[in-house]
N, C-alpha and C positions, 0 to 999 in steps of 0.2 A: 755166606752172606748173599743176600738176595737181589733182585732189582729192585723191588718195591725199599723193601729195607736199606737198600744203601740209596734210594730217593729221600729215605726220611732222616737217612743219617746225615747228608746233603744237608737239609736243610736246618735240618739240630746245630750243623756246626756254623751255618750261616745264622741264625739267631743266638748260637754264644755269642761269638763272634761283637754283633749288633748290642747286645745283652754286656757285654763286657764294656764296649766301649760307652752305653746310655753309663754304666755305673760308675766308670771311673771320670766321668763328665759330671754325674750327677753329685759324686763326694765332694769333688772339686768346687762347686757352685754350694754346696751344703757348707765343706767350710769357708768358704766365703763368705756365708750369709752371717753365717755364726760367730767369725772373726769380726764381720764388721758390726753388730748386736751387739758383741761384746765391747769392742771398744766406744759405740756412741754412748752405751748404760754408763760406761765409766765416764765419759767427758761429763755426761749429762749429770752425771752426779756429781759431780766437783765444779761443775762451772755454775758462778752468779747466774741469779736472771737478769737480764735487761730490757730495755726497750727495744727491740732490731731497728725502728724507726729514726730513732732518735741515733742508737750507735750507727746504723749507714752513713746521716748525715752530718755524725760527727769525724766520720772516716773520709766522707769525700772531702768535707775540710780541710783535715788533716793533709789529707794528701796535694791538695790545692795548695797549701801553705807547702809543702814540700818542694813542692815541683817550683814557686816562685824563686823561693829560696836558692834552688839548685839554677833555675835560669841568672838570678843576678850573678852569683859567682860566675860562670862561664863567659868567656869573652865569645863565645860561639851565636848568640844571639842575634838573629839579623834582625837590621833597622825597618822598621816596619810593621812587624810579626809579632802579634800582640792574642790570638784565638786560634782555637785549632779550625783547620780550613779540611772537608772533604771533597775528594774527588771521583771520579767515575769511569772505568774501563769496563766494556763488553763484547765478548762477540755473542754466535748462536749457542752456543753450552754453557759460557759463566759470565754472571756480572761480579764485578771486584769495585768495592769501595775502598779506597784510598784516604788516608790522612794523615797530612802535615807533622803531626805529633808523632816524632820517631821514624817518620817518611818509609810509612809500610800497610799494609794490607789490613784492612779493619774490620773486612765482613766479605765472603764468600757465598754466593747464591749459584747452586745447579740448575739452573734455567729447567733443564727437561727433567729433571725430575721432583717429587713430591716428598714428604713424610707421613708416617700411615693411614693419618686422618686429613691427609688432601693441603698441607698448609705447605706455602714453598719452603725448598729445603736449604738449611746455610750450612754448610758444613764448617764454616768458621764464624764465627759473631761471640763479642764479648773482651771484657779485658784482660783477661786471663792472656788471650793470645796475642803474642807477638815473637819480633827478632830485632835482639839487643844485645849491645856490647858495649865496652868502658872504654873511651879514649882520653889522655894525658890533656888536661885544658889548661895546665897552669904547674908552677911550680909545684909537686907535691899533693897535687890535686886531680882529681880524674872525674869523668860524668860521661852517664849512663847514656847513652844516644836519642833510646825510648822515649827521654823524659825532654829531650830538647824540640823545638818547636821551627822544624826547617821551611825552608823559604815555599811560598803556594808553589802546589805542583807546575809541571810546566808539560803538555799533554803536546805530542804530534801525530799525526798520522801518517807513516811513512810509505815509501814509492813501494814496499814490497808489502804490501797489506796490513802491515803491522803494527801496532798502536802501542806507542812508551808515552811513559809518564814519568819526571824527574824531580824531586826533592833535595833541596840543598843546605848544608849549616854553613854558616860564612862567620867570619873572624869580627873583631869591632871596623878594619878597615874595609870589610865588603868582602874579604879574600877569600875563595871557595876553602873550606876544609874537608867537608864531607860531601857526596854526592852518591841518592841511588838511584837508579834509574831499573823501571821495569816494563818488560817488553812483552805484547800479549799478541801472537799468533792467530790466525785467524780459525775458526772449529777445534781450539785446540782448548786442554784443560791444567797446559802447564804453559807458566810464568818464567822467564827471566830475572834475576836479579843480578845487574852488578852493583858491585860496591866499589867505588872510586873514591880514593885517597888520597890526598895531595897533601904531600910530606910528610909519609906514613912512618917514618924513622920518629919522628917527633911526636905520632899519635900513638905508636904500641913501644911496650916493652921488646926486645930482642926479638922484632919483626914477627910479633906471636899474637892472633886475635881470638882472645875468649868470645865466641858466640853461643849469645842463647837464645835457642827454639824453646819455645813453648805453645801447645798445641791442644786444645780442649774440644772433644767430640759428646756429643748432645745427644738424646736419644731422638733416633728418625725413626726406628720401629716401634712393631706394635707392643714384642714386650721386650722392657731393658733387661730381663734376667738373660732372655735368650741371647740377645743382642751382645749381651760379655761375655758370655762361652762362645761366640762366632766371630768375637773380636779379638786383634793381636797386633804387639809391639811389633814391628820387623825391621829389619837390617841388611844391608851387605856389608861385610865386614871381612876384613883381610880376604878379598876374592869371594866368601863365599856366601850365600844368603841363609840367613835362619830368622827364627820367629819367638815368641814366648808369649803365651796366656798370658791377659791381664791379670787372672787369680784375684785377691786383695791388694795386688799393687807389689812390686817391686824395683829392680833396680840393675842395669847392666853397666858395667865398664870395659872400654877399648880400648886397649893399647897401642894398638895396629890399625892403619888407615882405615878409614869409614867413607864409601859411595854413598851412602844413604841414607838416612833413616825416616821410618814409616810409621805411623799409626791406621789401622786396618779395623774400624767401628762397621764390621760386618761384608757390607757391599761397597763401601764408598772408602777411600782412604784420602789421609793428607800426607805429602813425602814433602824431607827438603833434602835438595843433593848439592853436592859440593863439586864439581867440574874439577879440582884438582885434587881432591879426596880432602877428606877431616884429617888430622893428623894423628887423633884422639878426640875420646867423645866418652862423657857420662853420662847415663838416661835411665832418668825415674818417673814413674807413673805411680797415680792413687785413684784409685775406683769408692769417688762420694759416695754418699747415700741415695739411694731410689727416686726418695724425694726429688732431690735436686734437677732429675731427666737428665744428669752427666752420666756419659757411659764412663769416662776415663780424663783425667788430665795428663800431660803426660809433657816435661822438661829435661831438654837435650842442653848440654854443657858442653859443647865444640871447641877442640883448640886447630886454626887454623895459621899456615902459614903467609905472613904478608911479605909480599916481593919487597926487594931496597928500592928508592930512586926517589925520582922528585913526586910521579904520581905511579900508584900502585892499584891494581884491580883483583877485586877478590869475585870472581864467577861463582854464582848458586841458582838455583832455582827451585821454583816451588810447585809440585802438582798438587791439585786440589780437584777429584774428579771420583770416576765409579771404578771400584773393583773387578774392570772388565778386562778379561783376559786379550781379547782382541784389543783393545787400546792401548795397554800399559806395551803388549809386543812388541809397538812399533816403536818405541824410544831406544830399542836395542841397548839398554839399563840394566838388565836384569829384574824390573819389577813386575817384569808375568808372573814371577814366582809368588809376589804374593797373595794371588790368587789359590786359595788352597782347594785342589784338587786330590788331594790325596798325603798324610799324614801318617805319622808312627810307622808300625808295622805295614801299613798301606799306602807307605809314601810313591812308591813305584809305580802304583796307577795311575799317579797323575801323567802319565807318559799317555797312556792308555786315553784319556780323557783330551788331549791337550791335540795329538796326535789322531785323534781315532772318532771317538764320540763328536768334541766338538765342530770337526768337519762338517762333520752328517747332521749336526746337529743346527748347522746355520744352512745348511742346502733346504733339509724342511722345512725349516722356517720362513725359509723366502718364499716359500710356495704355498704357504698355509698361515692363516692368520691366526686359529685361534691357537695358543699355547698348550692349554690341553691337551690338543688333538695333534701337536706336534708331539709330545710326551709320548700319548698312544701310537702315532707311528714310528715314533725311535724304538719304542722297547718290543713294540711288533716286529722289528727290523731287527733288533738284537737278538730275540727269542729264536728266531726264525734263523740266525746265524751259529747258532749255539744248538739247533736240532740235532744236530747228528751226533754230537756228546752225549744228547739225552738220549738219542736212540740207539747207541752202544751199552748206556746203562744199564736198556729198558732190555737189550736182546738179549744183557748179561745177566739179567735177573728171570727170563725167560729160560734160560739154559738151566740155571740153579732150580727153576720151579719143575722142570721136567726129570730132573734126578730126582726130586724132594721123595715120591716111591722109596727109592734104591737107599737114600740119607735112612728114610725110615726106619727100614728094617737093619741098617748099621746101628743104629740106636738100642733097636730091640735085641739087635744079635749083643752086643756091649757094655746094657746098662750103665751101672755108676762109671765101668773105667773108660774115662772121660779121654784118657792119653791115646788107648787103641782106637774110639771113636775117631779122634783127630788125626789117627794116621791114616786111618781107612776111606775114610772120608776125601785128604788128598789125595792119597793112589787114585778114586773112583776120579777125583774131578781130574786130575792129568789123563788117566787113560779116555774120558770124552774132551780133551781138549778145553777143557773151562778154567779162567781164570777165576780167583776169590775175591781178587780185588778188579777186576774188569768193571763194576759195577760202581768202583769207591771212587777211583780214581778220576772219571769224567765227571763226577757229581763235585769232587774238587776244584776241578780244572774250570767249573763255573762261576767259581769264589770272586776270581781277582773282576772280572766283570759285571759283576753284583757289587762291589763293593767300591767300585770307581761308578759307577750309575749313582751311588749313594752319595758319594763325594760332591758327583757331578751339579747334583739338582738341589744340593744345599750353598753351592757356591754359586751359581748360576743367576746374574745380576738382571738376565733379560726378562726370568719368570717375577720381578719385584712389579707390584702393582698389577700383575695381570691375572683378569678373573675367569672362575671354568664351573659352569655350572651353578650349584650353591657357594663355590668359594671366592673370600672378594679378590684376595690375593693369593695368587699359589707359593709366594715365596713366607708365608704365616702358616700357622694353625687356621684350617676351618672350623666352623662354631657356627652348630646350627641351635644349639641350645644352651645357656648359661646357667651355669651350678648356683645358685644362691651360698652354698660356702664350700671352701679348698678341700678337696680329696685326698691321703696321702698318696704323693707319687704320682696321680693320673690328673689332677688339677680342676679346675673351678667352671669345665666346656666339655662340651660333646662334641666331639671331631667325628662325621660321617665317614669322612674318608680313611680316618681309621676303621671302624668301624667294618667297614666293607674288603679293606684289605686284612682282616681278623678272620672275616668270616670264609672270603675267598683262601687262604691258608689253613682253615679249619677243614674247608673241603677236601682239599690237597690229602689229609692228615689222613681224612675219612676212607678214601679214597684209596689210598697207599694200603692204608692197614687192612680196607678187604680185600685186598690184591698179593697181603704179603704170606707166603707160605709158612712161614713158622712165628706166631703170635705169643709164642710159649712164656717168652722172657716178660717178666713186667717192668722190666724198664724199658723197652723197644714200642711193648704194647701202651703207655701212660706220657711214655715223651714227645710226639707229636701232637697231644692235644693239650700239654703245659706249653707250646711254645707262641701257639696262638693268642693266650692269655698275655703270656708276658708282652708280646706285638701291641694289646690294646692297652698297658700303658705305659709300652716305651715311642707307639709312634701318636699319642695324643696330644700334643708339643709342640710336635716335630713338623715343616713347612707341609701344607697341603698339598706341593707337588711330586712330593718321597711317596707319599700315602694313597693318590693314587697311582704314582707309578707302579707302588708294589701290588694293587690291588691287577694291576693292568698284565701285571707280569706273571700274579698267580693265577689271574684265568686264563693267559696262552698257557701255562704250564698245565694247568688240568687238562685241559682242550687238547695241547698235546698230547700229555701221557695218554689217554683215551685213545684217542684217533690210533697212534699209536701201537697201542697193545692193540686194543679191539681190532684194527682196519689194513695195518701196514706187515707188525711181528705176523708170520706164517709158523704157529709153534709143530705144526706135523713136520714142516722145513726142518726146524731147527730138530726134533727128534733125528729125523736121517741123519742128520748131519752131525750129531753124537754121534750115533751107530756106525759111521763113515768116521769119526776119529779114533773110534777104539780100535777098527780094523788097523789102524796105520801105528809102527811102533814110536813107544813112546819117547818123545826127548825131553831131558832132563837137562838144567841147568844147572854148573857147577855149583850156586846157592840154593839148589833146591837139595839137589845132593848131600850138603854139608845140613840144611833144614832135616833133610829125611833119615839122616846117621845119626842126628841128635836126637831127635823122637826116638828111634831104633834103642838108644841108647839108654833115655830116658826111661824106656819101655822096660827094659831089662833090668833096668834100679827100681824099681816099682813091681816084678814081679817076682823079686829077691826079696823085699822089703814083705811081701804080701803072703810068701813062705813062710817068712819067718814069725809073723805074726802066727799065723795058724801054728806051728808047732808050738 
């Protein structure tokens, strides 16, 4: 096995690798598309037509009448309090609207950031979301919090910068029964809630509070298919964090204490935590149709414990902000993790990234404005750190080439028998001191840092909106030209920077194969220029700053091996330096030993076998 040949084997296994994971990503989103086709044909086909016009406003009616209904039963109604009243908290990251109705959070705006096409971004708006639970109003009788109408906010500013706002239900004699009150930090993207109870024995059952989150994220990218394979339920749960694909929506139950739980719509998540944990928690999500621009809905069913006494306080909060690894850190949470840096069989690199890249990755930054050109000096900086694996490959595929002579004529002395070739063969390369795998092994040992690079700049929430040349955004597909219709597999655009990192790997391929000494095999010789192919259309999709990272990464690597072979390897050196191994005796490893007695062995069932034929 050769230098050049174990470069290509190198990278053959880094495009399964990539090749595996585009396919088990891409089924995954196939049968989603296909489950959810199937079942809107079916609704569609059994459901009347109607007017939507007419049914909206016979639904807000309806529900208008509900909600009367359930205010006059409650003696929770304060005097007064007849409309729903909004109110208004901001610092520099988020503005939060507020209202009275259910005395909770009604619309979330991320101040600094956007949605693909430039509109501000709310990470929370709509009725869908809220936090709701049922307190005992009367004999026999219970009502939903949501639906009650507490007293107008009452807004401070307090001496440690801190801005609350307070909602309250009061009894028919004025008497507080509920109160929440929430508190906004200043540069900060998480909220406070307490919940304060006053004679919480008489509002729950066996000091037990059913809370419901419910939490609807929006499409803010450019495309919602991508955006759901980049998005995820998350958790920490009994100590430990995990996560689940949206898919078509499903369904988790807890048994065991809950810190948190998450919805992660790409780069941005919403968390609600519980300061004393959940006690249990059930959580279901459904992924609408396209149409809609909903990536996910997604309702958590919390059972929390309430303190005894005359007034009781149940601590939560809410973060509403970016999937930024350096942010969520500091809440010392656990919620870096859900920043995904690394997954599956590649979950370990997120060490690598978190610990390693990211460092160096915010030092460039500071120092360089365009994003791009930070891209280009991380992986210049990484290539550059990973040289000397490639130039043990390179000197080990150097050695291989300076026998290839001596292989030869073991070939010709051996013909078909293919077993004595491979003994002779290792004798020749022990007695010059050459390893077979010398050349495989550092082409490996490059995987895990290829593969956390990959992680890196698909999580990576600083490249969202920032442009490099023809691309608007590096955290998107570029698209320098629109398909007039869907391609299969490669899609409806022409990604340059695919394009360029297809052809830079083609070089690569080109390159390797006149450099490799034994061409013979047609699989060796045909699999470095199917892998280039596959490249144009599993990264045409994929965010423009992967695309040209790779592109960035396959011209230091040609640039290397060049320089390299042509300038640095001395092959007359390395000649001597055989000729100086075989002078010296050879040592043998007790596995190469028990390797070379089975061959020996194998040899001798095979020239038994080869007698006996001939008589």
């Amino acid at each position: 096995m050769g230098m050049d040949r174990n470069t290509v084997i190198g990278f053959v296994l880094i495009g399964a690798l990539l090749i595996g994971m585009f396919y088990i990503n891409s089924r995954s989103n196939q049968a989603y598309l296909n489950e959810k086709k199937r079942v809107e044909d079916s609704v569609a086909a059994t459901r009347p037509k109607v007017d939507l016009t007419a049914a909206g406003l016979d639904s807000i009616k309806a529900d208008s009448l509900r909600k009367v209904k359930i205010q006059e039963k409650t003696p929770f109604q304060s005097p007064g309090v007849v409309a729903e009243k909004l109110d208004t908290l901001e610092n520099t990251v988020v503005k939060m609207i507020f209202t009275n109705k259910g005395g909770q959070v009604k619309s979330v705006e991320l101040k600094k950031f956007r949605t693909f096409d430039g509109k501000p971004l709310f990470l929370q708006t709509g009725d869908f979301n809220k936090i709701s639970y049922r307190v005992n109003s009367g004999v026999n009788q219970t009502v939903d919090v949501s639906d009650v109408l507490f007293t107008q906010g009452e807004k401070k500013q307090n001496a440690d910068k801190t801005q609350s706002i307070s909602y309250t239900i009061r009894d028919s004699s004025g008497k507080e029964v509920v109160t929440h009150q929430f508190t906004l930090r200043p540069d900060d993207y998480m909220i406070d809630l307490n919940i304060n109870l006053y004679g919480p024995d008489k509002l729950f059952t066996q000091n037990t509070m059913n809370l419901l989150w419910q939490t609807e994220s929006r499409q803010v990218e450019k495309t919602i298919t991508y955006e759901r394979l980049q998005s995820h339920v998350c958790y920490f749960y009994n100590d430990k964090y995990n996560f689940q694909q949206l898919g078509t929506g499903g369904n988790e139950n807890f048994d065991k204490p809950v810190d948190w739980l998450a919805i992660n719509p790409q780069f941005f998540v919403s968390v609600l935590l519980a300061k004393n944990k959940f006690l249990t928690a059930d959580v279901k999500w459904v992924v609408p149709p396209d149409s809609l621009g909903i990536v996910s809905q997604v309702s958590a069913a919390c059972r929390i414990n309430v303190p005894s006494g005359d007034v009781a306080t149940v601590p939560l909060q809410l973060y509403f902000g970016p999937n930024d690894y350096n942010i969520l850190d500091k809440y010392n949470n656990n919620m870096h993790q859900i920043v995904t840096y690394g997954s599956g069989p590649f979950s370990f690199v997120k060490y690598i990234n978190r610990h390693f890249l990211l460092p160096i990755w915010d030092f460039i930054r500071s120092h360089v404005a365009s994003y791009g050109l930070v891209i280009l000096l991380l992986t210049l900086l990484i290539r550059l750190i990973t040289s000397p694996i490639l130039y043990r490959s390179y000197v080990s595929g150097a050695k291989m080439k300076a026998l290839k002579p001596e292989i030869d004529k073991l070939k010709a002395k051996h013909g078909d028998d293919k077993q004595a070739f491979s003994m002779d063969q290792m004798k020749l390369w022990k007695s010059a001191g050459v390893s077979p795998l010398g050349g495989c092994v550092p082409a490996l040992l490059q995987i895990p840092i290829f593969m956390s690079l990959y992680y890196f700049f698909q999580a990576n929430i600083a490249l969202r909106g920032q442009g490099f040349l023809w691309a608007k955004d590096l955290a998107a597909y570029d698209s320098i030209y629109q398909i007039p219709f869907h391609v299969p597999l490669y899609g409806d655009h022409v990604s340059l920077f695919t394009i360029t990192a297809t052809l830079t790997s083609l070089l690569i391929s080109i390159y390797s194969m006149s450099n490799m000494q034994d061409n013979s095999n047609p699989v060796m010789k045909y699999m470095p220029y199917i892998f280039p192919v596959f490249l144009l259309f599993i990264f045409n999709n994929l965010p423009s700053a992967l695309t040209w990272y790779y592109t960035v990464s396959n011209t230091i690597t040609l640039i290397l091996q060049i320089v390299i072979q042509r300038y640095i390897i001395d092959h007359n050196k390395i000649l001597v330096q055989i000729e100086e191994n075989r002078k010296r005796p050879v040592k043998v490893s007790k596995l190469q030993e028990r390797m070379q007695a089975i061959q020996e062995s194998n040899k001798k069932i095979q020239d038994l076998k080869n007698k006996s034929n001939r008589k």
